[in-house]
C-alpha positions as CSV (number, residue, x, y, z in Angstrom):
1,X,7.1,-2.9,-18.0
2,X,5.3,-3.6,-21.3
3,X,6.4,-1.8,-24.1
4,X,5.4,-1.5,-28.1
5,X,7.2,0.4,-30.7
6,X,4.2,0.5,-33.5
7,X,3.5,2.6,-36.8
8,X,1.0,3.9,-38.6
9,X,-0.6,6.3,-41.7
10,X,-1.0,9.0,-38.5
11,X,-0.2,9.4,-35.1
12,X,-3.8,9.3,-33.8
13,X,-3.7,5.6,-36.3
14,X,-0.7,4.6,-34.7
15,X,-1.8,5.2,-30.7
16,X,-4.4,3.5,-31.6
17,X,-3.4,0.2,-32.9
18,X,-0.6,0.4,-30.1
19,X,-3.6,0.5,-27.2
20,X,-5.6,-2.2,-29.2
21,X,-1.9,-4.4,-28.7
22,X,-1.3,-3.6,-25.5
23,X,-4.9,-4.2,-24.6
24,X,-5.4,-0.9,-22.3
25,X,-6.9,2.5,-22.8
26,X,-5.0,5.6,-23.4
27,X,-4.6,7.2,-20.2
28,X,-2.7,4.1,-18.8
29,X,-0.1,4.5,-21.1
30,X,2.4,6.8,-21.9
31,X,4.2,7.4,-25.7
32,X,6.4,9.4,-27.4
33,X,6.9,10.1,-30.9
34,X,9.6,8.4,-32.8
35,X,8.6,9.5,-36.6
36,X,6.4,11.9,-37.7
37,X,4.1,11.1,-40.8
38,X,5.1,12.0,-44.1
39,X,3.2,12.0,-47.0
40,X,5.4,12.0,-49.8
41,X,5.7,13.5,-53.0
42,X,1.7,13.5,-54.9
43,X,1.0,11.3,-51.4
44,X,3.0,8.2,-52.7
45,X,6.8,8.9,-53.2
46,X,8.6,8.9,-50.1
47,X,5.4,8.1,-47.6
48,X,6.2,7.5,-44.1
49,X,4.1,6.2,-41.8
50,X,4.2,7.4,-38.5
51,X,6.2,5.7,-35.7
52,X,5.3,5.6,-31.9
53,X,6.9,4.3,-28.9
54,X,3.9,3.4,-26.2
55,X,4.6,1.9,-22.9
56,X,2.6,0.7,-20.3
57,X,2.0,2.5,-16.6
58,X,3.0,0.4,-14.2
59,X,0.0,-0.1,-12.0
60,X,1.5,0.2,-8.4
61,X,-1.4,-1.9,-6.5
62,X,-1.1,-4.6,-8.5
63,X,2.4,-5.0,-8.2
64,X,2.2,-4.4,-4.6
65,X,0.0,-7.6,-4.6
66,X,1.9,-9.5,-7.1
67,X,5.4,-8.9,-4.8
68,X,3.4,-10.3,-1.6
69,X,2.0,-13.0,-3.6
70,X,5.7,-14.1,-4.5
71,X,7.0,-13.5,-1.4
72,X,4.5,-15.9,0.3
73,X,5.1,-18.3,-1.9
74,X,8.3,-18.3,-1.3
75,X,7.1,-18.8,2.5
76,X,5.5,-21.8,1.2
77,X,2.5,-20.7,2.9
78,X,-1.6,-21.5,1.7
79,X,-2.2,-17.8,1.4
80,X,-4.1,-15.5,-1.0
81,X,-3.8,-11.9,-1.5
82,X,-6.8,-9.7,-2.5
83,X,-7.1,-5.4,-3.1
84,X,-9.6,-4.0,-0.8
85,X,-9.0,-0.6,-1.2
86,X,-9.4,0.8,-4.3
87,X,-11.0,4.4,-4.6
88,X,-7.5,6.4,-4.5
89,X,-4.3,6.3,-6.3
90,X,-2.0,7.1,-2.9
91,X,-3.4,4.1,-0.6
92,X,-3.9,0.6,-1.2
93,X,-5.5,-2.0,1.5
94,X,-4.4,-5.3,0.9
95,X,-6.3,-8.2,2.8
96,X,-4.6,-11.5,3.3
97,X,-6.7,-14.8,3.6
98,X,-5.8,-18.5,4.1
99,X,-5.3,-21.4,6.2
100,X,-1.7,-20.0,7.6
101,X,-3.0,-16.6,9.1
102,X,-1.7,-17.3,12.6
103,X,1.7,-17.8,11.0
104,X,2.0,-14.9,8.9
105,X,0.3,-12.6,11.6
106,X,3.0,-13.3,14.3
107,X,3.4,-12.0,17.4
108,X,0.4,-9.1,17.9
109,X,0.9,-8.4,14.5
110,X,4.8,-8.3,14.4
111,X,5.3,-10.3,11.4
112,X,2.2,-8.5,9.5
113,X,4.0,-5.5,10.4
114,X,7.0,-6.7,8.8
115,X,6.0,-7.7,5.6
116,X,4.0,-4.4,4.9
117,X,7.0,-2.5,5.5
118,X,8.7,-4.8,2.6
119,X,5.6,-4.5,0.5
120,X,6.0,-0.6,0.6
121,X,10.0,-0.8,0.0
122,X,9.5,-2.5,-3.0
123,X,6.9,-0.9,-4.3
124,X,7.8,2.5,-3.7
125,X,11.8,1.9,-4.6
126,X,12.9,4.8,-6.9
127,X,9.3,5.7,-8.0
128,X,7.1,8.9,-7.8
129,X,4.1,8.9,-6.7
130,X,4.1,7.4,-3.4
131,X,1.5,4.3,-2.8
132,X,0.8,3.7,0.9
133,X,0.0,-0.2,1.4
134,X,-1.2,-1.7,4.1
135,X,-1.8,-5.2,5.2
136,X,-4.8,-6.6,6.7
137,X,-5.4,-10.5,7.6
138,X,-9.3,-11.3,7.5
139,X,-10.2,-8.5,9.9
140,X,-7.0,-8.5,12.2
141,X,-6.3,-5.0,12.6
142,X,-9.5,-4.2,13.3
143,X,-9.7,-7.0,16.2
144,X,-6.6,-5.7,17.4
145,X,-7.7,-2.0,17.6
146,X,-10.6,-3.1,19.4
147,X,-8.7,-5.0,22.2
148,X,-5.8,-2.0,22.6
149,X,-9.1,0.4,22.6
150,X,-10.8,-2.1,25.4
151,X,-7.1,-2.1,27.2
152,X,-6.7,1.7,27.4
153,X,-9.9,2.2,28.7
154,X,-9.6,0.0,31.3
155,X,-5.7,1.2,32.6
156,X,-7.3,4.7,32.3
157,X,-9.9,3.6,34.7
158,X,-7.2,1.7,36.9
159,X,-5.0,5.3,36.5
160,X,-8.3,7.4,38.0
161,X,-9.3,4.5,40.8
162,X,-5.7,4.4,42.5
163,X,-4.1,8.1,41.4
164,X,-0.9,6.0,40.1
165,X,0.3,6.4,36.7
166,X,0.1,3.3,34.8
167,X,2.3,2.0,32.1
168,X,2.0,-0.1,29.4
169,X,3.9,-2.4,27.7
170,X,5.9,-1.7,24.6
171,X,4.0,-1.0,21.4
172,X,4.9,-0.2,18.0
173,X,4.1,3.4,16.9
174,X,0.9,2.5,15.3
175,X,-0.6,1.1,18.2
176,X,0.7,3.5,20.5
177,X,-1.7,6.1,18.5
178,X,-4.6,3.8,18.8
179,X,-4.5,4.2,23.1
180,X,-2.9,8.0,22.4
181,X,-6.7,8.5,20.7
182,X,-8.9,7.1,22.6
183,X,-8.1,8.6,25.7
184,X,-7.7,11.5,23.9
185,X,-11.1,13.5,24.9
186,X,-10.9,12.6,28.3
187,X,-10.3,15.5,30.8
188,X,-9.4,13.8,33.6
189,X,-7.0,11.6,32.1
190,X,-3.9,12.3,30.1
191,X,-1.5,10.0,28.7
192,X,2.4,10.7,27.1
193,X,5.0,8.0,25.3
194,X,8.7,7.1,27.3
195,X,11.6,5.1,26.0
196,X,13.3,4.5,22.9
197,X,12.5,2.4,20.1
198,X,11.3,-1.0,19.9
199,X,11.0,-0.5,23.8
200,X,8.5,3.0,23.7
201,X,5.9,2.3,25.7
202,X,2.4,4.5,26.7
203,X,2.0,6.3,30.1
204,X,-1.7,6.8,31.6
205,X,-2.3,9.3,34.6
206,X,-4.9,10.9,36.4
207,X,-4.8,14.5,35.9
C-alpha cells in the first residue's frame, strides 16, 4: 500500500502535490487531514502549512494478477497473465497464456479451478468490496462449455430414445449448471443433481 504524508500552504495545495507524488488522480486515493493551515499572526508569525496524510487504493485486479503472476512463478511455469475484463469493479476475467497451458489447466480444468479459488482468497482476505475473479486459459472455458453443452444434448437424446434415466459423471458445481441450463427449456426432458460433494453428479430423464 503506497502511502505519503505531504504539506502544503492549503489543503487543496497539499492534495495536490501528494497526487502529483503518488502519480494518480484523486479519486484513487484516499486522505485525511493531519494539520489544518494556519496563517499566522499579519500572515507570517506562526504560519503553518497544511499537513495531509494520502494513501493509495489498492486496485484489487491488479493485485489479483500480480498474486497469480507470483504464484506461477513459483510453479516455474512459461506463463503470462493478462486482465480481460475490465468494465466493472465486482468481476475481473483473468486470461492465462503460455507454452505450459496443459499443465496449469489439469484434469478438465481441475487445477484451473484450483488456483482461481486461491486467487479469490487472497484477494478478497479481510477486504470489502468483494472482487469475483475468474481464470480463463486461451479460450478453455469456453471450449469446455461447448463440449459439456454437446454431451448433455446428446444423453438427453439417449434419455428420450430408451426411457432410462441417464447419469453422468461427477462434475464440479459450475459445470453441473452448464448441463442444468441447457436442457433447461426442454419439456420432454428434465434433469436433477445426486450425491455429495466432489462425487455430485447430473441425472437426465425423459419426462
Amino acid at each position: 500500500m503506497e502511502r505519503v504524508i505531504i504539506t502544503g500552504k492549503t489543503i487543496e495545495e497539499a492534495l495536490s502535490r501528494g497526487l502529483e507524488e503518488l502519480n494518480t488522480t484523486e479519486d484513487k486515493v484516499e486522505y485525511r487531514v493531519l494539520e489544518e493551515a494556519q496563517s499566522g499572526f499579519l500572515g507570517l508569525i506562526g504560519r503553518k502549512d497544511a499537513k495531509l496524510e494520502l494513501i493509495k487504493k489498492v486496485d484489487k485486479k491488479e493485485k489479483a494478477k500480480e498474486f497469480l503472476e507470483e504464484l506461477l512463478e513459483e510453479m516455474d511455469l512459461n506463463l503470462a497473465v493478462e486482465i480481460i475484463q475490465d468494465n466493472n469493479e465486482k468481476d475481473a476475467l483473468l486470461n492465462i497464456t503460455g507454452d505450459d497451458l496443459a499443465i496449469i489447466i489439469g484434469h478438465r480444468g481441475k487445477t484451473l479451478d484450483s488456483l482461481q479459488y486461491l486467487t479469490n482468497l487472497a484477494v478478497n482476505k479481510g477486504k470489502e468490496d468483494y472482487l469475483r475473479v475468474a481464470l480463463d486459459a486461451e479460450g478453455y472455458r469456453g471450449r469446455r462449455k461447448e463440449t459439456l453443452e454437446n454431451l448433455a444434448l446428446k444423453m438427453a437424446n439417449k434419455a428420450k430414445k430408451t426411457g432410462r434415466k441417464v447419469m453422468l459423471e461427477p462434475m464440479p458445481p459450475q459445470e453441473r449448471k452448464v448441463i442444468h441450463a441447457i436442457l433447461h427449456n426442454k419439456s420432454d426432458i428434465n434433469t436433477y443433481s445426486v450425491g455429495k460433494e466432489p462425487y455430485r453428479k447430473v441425472v437426465i430423464v425423459k419426462e
